[in-house]
C-alpha positions in Angstrom: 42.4 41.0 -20.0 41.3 45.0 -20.2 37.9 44.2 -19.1 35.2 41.5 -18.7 31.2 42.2 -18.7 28.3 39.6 -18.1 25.1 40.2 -20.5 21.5 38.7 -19.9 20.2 39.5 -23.0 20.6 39.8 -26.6 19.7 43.3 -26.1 22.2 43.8 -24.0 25.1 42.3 -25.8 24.0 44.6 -28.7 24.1 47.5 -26.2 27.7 47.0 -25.1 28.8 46.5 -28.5 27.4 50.2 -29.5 29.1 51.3 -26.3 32.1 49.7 -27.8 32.3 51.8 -30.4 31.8 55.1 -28.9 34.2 54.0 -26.4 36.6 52.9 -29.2 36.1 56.0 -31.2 36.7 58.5 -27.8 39.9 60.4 -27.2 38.7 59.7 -23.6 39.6 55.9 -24.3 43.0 56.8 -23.8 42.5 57.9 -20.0 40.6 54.5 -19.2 44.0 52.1 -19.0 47.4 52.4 -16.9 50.4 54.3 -19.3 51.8 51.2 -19.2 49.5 50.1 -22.0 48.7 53.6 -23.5 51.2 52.7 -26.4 49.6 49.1 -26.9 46.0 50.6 -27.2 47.2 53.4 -29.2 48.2 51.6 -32.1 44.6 50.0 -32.0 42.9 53.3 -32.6 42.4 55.4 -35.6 44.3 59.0 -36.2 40.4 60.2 -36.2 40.3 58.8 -32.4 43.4 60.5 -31.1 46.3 58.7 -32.7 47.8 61.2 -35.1 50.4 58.1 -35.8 48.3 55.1 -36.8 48.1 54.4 -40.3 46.3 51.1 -40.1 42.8 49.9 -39.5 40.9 49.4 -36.8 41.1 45.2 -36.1 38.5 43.5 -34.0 38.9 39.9 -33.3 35.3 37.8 -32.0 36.2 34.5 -30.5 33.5 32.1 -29.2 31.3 29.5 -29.7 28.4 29.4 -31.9 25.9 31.0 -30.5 28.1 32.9 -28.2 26.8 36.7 -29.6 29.7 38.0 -31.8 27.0 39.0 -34.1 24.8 40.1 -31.9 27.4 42.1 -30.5 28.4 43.6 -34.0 24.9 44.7 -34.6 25.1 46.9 -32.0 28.5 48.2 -32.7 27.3 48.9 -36.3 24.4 51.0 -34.8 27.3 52.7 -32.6 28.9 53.5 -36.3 25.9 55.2 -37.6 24.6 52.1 -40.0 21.1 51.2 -40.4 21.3 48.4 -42.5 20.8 44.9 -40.9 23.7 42.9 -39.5 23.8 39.5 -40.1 26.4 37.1 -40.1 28.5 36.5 -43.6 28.8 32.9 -43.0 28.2 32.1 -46.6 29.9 35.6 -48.4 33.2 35.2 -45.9 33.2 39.7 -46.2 30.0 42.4 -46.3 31.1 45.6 -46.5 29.1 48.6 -44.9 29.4 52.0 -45.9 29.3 54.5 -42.6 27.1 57.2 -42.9 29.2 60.7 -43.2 26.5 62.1 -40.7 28.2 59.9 -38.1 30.7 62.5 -37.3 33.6 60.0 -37.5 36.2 59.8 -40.3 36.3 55.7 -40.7 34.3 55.2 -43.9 34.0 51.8 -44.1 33.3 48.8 -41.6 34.2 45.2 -42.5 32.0 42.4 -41.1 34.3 39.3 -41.9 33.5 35.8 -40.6 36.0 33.2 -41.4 34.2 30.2 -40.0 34.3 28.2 -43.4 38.0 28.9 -44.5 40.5 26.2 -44.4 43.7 28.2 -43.7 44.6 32.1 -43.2 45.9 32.5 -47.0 41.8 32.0 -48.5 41.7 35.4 -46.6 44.1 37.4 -48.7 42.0 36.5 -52.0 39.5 39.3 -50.6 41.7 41.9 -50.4 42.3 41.4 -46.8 45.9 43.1 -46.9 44.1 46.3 -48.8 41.4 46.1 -46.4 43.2 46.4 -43.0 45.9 49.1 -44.7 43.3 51.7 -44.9 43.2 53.5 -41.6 39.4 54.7 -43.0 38.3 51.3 -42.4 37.2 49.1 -39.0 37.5 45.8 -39.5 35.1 42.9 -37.3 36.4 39.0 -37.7 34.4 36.6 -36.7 36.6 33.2 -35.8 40.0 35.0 -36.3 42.1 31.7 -35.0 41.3 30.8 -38.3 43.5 33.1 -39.8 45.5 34.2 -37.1 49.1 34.0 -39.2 47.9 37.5 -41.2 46.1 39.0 -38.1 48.2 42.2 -37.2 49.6 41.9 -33.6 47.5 45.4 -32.8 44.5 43.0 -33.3 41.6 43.5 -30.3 40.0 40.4 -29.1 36.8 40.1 -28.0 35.9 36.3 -26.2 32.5 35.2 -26.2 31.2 32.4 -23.7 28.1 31.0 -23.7 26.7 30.8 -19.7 23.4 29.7 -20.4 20.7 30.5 -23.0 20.1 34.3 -22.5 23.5 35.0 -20.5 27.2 35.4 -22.0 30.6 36.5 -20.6 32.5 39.3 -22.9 36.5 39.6 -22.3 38.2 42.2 -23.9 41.8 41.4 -24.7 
């Protein structure tokens, strides 16, 4: 586990998630973690971020229950990104695409908001695009209920873990 926060609020699961992405988006992310998992960490991170070598997206992985706050984490990472359009979750479309605004000052274009929940197995995935969609280093890519198609997830692939303490408080581990 890299790191494990306690939120009390929806507020403040959608304030670490924008933190998460400045963080993810930082050169200084590099500094934050023993050498012994600078390589790891460095294939997770766009050339744009410090990794002149990646030519892959960006893959973020949100386990936990329903109700746990993967979206209500994403929303905040999304405001991290520069979007202003409303984040909800694609339960019914499977993949929303959101354009990031050039103003942003980052050179990812596009982020993904992908929740698997009602696929049967990993291959309803690739019918997207999904192999397209996490070759383009331009692009960060958030899956909600990635077990479900963990046999195409990328090993690079960040995990988030969502647990549900009670109704306003949640753990967040970040694998």
């Amino acid at each position: 586990m890299l790191a494990k926060y306690t939120t009390k609020n929806f507020k403040q699961t959608q304030k670490l998630g924008e933190d998460f992405t400045r963080f993810l988006l930082s050169p200084l992310f590099f500094s934050s973690f023993p050498r012994k998992r600078e390589s790891r960490l460095k294939t997770w991170i766009p050339s744009q971020a410090g990794n002149d070598g990646c030519n892959k997206a960006v893959i973020i992985g949100l386990t936990g229950n329903l109700g746990g706050g993967k979206t209500t984490f994403l929303q905040g990472f999304a405001k991290g990104l520069g979007i202003k359009e409303k984040i909800l979750s694609p339960t019914f479309v499977i993949l929303k695409r959101f354009v990031i605004p050039a103003k942003a000052g980052i050179q990812v274009r596009n982020f993904y908001h992908i929740d698997c929940y009602r696929l049967k197995k990993s291959e309803d995935i690739l019918e997207l695009g999904f192999g397209k969609i996490i070759s383009d280093p331009k692009n960060i890519v958030a899956i909600e209920w990635p077990e479900r198609i963990k046999k195409v997830l990328p090993k690079n692939t960040i995990f988030i873990d969502f647990k549900f303490v009670d109704e306003k408080t949640r753990e967040v581990n970040f694998k």
